[in-house]
DSSP file (Angstrom, degrees, kcal/mol; ACC not computed):
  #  RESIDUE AA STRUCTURE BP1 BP2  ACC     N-H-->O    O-->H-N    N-H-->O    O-->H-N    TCO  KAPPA ALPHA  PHI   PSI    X-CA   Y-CA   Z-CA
    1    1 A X     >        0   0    0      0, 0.0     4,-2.2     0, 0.0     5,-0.1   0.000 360.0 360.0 360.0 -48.6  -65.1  -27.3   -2.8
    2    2 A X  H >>  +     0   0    0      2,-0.2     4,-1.9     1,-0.2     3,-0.7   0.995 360.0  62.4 -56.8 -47.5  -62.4  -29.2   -4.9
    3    3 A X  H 3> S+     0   0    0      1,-0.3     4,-2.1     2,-0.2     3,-0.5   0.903 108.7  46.7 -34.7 -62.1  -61.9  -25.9   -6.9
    4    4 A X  H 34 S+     0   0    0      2,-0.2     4,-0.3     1,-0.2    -1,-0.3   0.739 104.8  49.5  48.1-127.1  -61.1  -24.8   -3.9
    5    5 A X  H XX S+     0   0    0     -4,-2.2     4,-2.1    -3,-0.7     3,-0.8   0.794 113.0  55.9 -57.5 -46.1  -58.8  -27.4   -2.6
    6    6 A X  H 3X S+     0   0    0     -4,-1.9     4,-2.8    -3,-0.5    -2,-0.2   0.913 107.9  47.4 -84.7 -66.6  -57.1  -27.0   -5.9
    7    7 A X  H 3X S+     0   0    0     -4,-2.1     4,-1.2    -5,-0.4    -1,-0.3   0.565 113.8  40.8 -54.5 -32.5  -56.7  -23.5   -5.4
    8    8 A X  H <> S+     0   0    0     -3,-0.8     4,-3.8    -4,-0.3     5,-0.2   0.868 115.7  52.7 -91.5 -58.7  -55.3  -23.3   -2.0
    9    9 A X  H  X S+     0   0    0     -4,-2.1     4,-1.4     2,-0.2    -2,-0.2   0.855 109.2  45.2 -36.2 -43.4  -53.2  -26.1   -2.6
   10   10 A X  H >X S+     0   0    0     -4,-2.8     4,-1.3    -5,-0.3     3,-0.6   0.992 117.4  49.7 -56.4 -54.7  -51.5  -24.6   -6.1
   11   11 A X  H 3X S+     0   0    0     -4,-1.2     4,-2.9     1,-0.3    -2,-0.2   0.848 105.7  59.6 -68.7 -16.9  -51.0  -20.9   -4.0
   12   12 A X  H 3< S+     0   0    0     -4,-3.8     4,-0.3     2,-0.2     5,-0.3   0.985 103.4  51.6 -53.9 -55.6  -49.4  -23.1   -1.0
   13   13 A X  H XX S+     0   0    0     -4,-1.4     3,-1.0    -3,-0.6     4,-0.6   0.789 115.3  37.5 -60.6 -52.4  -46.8  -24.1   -3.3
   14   14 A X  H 3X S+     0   0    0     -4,-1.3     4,-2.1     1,-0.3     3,-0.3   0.852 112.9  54.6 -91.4 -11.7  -45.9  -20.9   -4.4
   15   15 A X  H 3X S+     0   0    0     -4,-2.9     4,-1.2     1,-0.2    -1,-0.3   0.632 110.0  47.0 -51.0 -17.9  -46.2  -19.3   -1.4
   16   16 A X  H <> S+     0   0    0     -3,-1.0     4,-2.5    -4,-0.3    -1,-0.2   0.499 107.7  56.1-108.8  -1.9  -43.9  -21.8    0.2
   17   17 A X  H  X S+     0   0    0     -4,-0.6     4,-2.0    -3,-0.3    -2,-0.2   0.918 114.2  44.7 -83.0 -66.2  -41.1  -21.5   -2.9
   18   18 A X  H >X S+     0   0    0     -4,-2.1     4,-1.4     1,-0.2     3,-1.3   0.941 113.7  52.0 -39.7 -63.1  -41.1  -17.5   -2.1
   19   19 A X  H 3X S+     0   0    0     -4,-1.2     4,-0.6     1,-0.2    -2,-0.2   0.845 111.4  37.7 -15.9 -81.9  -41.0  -18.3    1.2
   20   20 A X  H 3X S+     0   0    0     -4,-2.5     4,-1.5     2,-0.2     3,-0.5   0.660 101.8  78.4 -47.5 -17.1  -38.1  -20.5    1.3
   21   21 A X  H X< S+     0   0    0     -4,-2.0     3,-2.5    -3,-1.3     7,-0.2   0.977  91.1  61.1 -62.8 -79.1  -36.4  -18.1   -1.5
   22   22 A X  H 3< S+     0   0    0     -4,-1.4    -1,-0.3     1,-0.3     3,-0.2   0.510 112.0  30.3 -42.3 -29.6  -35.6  -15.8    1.4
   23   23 A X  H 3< S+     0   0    0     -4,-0.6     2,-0.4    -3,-0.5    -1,-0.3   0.810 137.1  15.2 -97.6 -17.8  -33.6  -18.0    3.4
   24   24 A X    <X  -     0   0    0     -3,-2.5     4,-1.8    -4,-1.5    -1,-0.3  -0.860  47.3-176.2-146.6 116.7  -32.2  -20.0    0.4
   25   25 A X  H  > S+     0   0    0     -2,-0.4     4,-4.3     2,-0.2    -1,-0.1   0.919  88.5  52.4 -70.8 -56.1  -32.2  -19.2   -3.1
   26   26 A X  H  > S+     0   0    0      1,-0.2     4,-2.5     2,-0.2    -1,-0.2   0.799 111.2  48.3 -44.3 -55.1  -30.5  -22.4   -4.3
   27   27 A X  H  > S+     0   0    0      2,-0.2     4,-2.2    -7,-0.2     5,-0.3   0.875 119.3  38.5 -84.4 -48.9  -33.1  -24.5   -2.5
   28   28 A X  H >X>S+     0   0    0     -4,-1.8     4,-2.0    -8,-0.3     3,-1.6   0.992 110.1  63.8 -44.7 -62.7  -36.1  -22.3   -4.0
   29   29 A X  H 3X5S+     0   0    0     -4,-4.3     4,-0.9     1,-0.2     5,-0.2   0.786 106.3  40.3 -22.8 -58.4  -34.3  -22.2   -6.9
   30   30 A X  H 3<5S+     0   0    0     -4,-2.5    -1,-0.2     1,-0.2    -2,-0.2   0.713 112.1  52.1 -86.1 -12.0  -34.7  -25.9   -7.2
   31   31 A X  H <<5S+     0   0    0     -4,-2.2     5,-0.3    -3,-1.6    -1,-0.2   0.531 112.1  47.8 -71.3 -14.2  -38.1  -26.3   -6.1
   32   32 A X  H  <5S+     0   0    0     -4,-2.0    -2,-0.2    -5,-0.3    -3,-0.2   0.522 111.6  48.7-109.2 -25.1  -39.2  -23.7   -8.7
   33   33 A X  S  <<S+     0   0    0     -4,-0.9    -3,-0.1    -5,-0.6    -2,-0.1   0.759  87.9  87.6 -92.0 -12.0  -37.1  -25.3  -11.7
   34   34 A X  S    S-     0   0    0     -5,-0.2     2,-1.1     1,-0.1     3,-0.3  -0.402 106.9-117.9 -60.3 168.5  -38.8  -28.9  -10.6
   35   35 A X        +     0   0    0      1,-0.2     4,-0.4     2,-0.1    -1,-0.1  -0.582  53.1 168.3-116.3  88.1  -41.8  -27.7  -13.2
   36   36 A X  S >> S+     0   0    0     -2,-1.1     4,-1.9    -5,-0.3     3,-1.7   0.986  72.7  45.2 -65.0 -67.3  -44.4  -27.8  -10.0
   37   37 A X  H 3> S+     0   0    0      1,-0.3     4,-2.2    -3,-0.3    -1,-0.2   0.661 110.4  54.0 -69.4  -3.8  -47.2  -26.0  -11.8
   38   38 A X  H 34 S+     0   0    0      2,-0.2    -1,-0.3     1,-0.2    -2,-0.2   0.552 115.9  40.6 -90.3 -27.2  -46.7  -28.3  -15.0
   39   39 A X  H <> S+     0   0    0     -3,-1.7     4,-1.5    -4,-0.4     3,-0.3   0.754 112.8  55.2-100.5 -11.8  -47.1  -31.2  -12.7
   40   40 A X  H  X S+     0   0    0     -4,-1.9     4,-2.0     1,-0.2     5,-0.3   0.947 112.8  42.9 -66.4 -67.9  -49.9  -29.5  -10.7
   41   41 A X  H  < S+     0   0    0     -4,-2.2    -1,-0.2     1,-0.2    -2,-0.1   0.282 112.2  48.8 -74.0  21.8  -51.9  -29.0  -13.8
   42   42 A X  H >> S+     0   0    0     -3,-0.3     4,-4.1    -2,-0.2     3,-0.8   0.508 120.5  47.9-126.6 -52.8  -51.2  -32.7  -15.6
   43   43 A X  H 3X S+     0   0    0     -4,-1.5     4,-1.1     1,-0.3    -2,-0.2   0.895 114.4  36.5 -85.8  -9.2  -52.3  -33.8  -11.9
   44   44 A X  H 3< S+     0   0    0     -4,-2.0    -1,-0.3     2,-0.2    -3,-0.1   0.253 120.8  52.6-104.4  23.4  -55.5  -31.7  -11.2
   45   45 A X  H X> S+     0   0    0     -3,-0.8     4,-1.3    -5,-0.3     3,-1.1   0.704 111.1  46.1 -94.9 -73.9  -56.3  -32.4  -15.3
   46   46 A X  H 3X S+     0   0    0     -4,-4.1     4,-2.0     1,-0.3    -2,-0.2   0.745 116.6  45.6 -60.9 -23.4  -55.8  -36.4  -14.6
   47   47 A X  H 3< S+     0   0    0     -4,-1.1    -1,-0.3     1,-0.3    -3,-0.1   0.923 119.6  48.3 -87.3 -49.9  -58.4  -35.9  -11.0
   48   48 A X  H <4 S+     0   0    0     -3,-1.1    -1,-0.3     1,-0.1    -2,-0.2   0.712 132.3   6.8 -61.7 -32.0  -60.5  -34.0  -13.3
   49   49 A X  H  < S-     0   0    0     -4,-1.3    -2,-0.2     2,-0.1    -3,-0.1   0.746  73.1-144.8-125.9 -35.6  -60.9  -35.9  -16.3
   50   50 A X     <  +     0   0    0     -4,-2.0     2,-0.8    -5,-0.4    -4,-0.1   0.482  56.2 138.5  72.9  20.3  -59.3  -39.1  -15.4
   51   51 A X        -     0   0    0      1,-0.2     3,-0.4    -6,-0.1    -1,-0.3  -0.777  35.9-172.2-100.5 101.9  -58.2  -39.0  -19.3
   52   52 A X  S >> S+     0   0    0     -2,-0.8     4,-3.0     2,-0.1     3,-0.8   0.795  86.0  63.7 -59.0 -26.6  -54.1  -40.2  -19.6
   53   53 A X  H 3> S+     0   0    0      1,-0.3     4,-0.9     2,-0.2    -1,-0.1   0.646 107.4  44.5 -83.8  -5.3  -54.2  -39.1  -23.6
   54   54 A X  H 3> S+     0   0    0     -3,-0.4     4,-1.1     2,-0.2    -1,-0.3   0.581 109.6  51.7-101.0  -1.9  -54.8  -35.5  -22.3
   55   55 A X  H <> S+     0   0    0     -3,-0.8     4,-2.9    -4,-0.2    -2,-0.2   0.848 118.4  39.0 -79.9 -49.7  -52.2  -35.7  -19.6
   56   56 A X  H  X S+     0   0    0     -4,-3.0     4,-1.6     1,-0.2     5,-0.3   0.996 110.0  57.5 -60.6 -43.9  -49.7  -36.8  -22.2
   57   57 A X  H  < S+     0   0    0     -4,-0.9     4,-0.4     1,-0.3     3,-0.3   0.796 115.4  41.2 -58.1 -30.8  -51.1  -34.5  -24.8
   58   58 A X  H  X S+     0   0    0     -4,-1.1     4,-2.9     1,-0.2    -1,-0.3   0.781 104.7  59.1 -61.2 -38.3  -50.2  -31.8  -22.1
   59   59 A X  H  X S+     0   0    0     -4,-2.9     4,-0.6    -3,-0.3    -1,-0.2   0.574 108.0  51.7 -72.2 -20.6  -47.3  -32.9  -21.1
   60   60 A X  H  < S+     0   0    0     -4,-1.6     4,-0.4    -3,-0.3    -2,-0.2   0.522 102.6  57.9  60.1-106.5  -46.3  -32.5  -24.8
   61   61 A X  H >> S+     0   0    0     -4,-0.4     4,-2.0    -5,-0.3     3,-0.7   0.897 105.3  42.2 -79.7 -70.5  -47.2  -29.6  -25.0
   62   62 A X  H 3< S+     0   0    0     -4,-2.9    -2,-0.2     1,-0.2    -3,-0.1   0.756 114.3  55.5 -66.4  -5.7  -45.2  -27.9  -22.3
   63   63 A X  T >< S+     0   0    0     -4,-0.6     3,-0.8     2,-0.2     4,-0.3   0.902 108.8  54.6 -59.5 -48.6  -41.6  -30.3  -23.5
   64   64 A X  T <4 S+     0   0    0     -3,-0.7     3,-0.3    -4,-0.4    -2,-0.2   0.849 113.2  37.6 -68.7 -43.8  -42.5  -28.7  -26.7
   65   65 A X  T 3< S+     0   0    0     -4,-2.0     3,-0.5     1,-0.2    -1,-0.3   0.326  78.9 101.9-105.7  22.8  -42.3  -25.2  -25.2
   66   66 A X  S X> S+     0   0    0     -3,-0.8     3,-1.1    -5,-0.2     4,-0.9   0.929  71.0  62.6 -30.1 -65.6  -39.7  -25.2  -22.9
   67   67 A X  T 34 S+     0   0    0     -4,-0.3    -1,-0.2    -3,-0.3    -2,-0.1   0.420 106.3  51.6 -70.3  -5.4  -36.8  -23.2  -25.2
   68   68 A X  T >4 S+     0   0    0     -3,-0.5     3,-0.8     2,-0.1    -1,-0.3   0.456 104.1  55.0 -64.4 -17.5  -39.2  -19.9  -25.3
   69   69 A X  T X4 S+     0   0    0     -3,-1.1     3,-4.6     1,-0.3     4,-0.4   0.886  92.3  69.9-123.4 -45.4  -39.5  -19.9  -21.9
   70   70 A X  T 3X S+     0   0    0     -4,-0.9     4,-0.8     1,-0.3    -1,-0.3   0.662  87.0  70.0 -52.5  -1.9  -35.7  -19.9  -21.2
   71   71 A X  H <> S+     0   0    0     -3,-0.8     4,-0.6     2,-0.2    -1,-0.3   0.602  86.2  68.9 -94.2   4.1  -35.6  -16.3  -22.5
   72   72 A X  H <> S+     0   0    0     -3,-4.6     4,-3.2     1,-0.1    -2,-0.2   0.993 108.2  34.3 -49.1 -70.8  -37.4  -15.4  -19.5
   73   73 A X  H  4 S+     0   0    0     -4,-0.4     4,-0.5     1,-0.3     5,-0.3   0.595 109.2  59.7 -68.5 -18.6  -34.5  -16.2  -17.5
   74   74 A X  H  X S+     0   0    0     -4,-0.8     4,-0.6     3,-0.1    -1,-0.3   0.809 114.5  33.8 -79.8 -42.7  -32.0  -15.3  -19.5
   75   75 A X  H  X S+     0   0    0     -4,-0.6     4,-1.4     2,-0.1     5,-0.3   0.963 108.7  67.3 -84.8 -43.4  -33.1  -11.2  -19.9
   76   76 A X  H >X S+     0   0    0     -4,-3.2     3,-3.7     1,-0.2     4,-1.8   0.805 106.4  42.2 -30.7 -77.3  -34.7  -10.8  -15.9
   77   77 A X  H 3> S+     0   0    0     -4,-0.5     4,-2.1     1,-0.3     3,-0.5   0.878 123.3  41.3 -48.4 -61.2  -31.3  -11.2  -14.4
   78   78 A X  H 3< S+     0   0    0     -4,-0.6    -1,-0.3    -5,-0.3    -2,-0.2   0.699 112.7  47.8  17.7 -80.4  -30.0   -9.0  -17.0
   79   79 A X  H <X S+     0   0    0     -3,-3.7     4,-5.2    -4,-1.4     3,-0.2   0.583 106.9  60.2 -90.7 -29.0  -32.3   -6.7  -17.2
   80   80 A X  H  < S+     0   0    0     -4,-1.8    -2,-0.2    -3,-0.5    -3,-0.2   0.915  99.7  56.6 -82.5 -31.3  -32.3   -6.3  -13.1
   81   81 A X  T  < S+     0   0    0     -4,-2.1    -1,-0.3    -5,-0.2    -2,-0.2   0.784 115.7  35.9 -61.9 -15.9  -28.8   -5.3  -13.0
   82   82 A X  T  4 S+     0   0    0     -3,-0.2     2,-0.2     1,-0.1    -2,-0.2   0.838 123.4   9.8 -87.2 -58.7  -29.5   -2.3  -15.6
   83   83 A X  S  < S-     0   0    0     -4,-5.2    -1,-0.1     1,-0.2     0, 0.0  -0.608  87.7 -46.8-119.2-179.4  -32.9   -1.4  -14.2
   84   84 A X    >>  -     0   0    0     -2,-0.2     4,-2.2     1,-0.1     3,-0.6   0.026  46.9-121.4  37.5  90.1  -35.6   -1.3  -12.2
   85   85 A X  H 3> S+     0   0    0      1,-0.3     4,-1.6     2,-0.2     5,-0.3   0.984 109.3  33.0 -73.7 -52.2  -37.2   -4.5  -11.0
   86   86 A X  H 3> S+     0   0    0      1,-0.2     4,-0.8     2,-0.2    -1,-0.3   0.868 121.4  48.4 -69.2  -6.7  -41.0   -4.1  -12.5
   87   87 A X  H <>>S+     0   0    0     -3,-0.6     4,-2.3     2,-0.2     5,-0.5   0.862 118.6  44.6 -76.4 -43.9  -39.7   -2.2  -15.7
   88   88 A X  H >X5S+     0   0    0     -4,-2.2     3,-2.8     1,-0.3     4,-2.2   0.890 114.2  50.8 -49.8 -76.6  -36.9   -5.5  -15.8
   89   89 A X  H 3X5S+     0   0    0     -4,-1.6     4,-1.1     1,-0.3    -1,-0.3   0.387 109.4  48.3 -64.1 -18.4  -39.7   -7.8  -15.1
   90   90 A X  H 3<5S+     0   0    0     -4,-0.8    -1,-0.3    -3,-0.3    -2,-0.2   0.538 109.2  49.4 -93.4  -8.1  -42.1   -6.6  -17.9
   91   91 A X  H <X5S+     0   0    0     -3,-2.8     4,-3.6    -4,-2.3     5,-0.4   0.732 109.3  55.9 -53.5 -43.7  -39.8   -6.5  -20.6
   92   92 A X  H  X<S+     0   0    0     -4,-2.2     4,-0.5    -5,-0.5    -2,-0.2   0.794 106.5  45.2 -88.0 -15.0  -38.8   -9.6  -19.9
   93   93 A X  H  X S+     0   0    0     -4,-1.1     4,-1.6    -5,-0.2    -1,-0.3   0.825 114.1  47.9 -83.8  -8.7  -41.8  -10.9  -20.0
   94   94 A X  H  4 S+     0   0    0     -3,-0.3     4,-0.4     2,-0.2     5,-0.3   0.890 111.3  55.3 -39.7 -61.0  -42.8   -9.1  -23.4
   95   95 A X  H  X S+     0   0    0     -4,-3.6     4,-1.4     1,-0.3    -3,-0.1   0.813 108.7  44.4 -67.7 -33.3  -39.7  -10.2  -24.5
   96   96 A X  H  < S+     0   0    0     -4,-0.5     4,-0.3    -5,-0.4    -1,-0.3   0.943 108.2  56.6 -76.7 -40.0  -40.7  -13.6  -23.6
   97   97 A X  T >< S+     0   0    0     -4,-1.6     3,-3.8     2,-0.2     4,-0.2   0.880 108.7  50.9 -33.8-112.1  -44.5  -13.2  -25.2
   98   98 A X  G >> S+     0   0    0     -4,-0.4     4,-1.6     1,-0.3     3,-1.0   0.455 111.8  47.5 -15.3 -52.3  -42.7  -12.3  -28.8
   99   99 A X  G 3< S+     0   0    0     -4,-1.4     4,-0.4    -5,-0.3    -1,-0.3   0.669 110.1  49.5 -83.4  -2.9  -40.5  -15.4  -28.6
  100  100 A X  G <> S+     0   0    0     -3,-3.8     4,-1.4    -4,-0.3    -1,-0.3   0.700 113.2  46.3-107.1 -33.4  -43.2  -17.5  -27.8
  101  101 A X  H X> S+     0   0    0     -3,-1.0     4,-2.3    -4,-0.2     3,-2.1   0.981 115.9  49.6 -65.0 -75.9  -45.2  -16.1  -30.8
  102  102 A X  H 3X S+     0   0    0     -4,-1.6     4,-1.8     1,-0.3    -2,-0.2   0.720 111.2  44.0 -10.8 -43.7  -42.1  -16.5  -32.8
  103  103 A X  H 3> S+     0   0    0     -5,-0.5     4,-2.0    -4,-0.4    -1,-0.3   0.838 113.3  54.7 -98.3 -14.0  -41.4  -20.1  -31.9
  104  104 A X  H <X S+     0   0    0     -3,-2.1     4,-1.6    -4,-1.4    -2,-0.2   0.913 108.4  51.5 -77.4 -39.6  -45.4  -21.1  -32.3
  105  105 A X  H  X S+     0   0    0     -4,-2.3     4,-2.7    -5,-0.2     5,-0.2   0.925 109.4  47.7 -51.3 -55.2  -45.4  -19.8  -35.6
  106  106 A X  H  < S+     0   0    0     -4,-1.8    -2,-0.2    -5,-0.2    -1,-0.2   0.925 108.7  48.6 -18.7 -83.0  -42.6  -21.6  -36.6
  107  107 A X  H  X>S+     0   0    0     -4,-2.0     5,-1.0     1,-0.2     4,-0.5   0.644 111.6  57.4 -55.9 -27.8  -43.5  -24.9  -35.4
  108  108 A X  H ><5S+     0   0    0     -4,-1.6     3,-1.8     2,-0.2    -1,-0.2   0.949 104.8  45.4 -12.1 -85.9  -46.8  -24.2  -37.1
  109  109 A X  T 3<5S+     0   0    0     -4,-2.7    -2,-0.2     1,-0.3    -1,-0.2   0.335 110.9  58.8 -81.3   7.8  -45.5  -23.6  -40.6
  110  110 A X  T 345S-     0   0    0     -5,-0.2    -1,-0.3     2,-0.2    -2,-0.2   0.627 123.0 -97.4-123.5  14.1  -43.3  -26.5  -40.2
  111  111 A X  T <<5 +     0   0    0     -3,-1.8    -3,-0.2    -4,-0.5    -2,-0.1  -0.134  68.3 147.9 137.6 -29.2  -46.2  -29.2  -39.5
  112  112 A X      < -     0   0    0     -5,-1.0     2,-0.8     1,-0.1    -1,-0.4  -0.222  45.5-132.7 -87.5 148.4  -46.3  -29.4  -35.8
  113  113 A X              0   0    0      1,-0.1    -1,-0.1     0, 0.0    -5,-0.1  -0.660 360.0 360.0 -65.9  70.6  -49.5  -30.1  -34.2
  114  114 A X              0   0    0     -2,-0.8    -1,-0.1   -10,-0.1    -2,-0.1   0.696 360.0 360.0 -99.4 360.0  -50.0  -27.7  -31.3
């Protein structure tokens, strides 16, 4: 049953971000940059485990991988003025993959702990 709860609750969220997108972009916009599922999964990790050193350790983790993730945003919009939305949307996540490989490797071969 919590699995669940967990489950309906996460797709509410984004279901109500789309949602609102249609009447205000700005106001989606700024529910969808709060980092909802990064604080959804730190709180149904803390309910689950009750463990703060994995909360941090998570919490972390996704500070640590932020700057990959901004080249999502940076090629979509981009990419949707040239093409296509699912051709746009699947480079740019490819495009996102590779930097994310890129920047783990990195941090890797310079000592950090992921």
């Amino acid at each position: 049953m919590y699995l669940i709860i967990k489950t309906l609750v996460t797709a509410l969220v984004i279901v109500a971000i789309s949602e609102i997108a249609r009447r205000s972009s700005l106001f989606a916009g700024i529910l969808a940059s709060i980092p909802l599922t990064s604080v959804l999964a730190m709180t149904w990790l803390y309910f689950d485990t009750k463990n703060v050193k994995s909360v941090i350790e998570l919490s972390n983790s996704v500070l640590l991988l932020i700057p990959p993730s901004i080249v999502f945003f940076l090629t979509f919009p981009f990419l949707l003025k040239k093409i296509d939305f699912l051709i746009s949307l699947a480079i740019a996540i490819l495009l996102t993959a590779l930097t994310y490989w890129i920047y783990i490797s990195l941090l890797t071969k310079f000592g950090f702990k992921l």
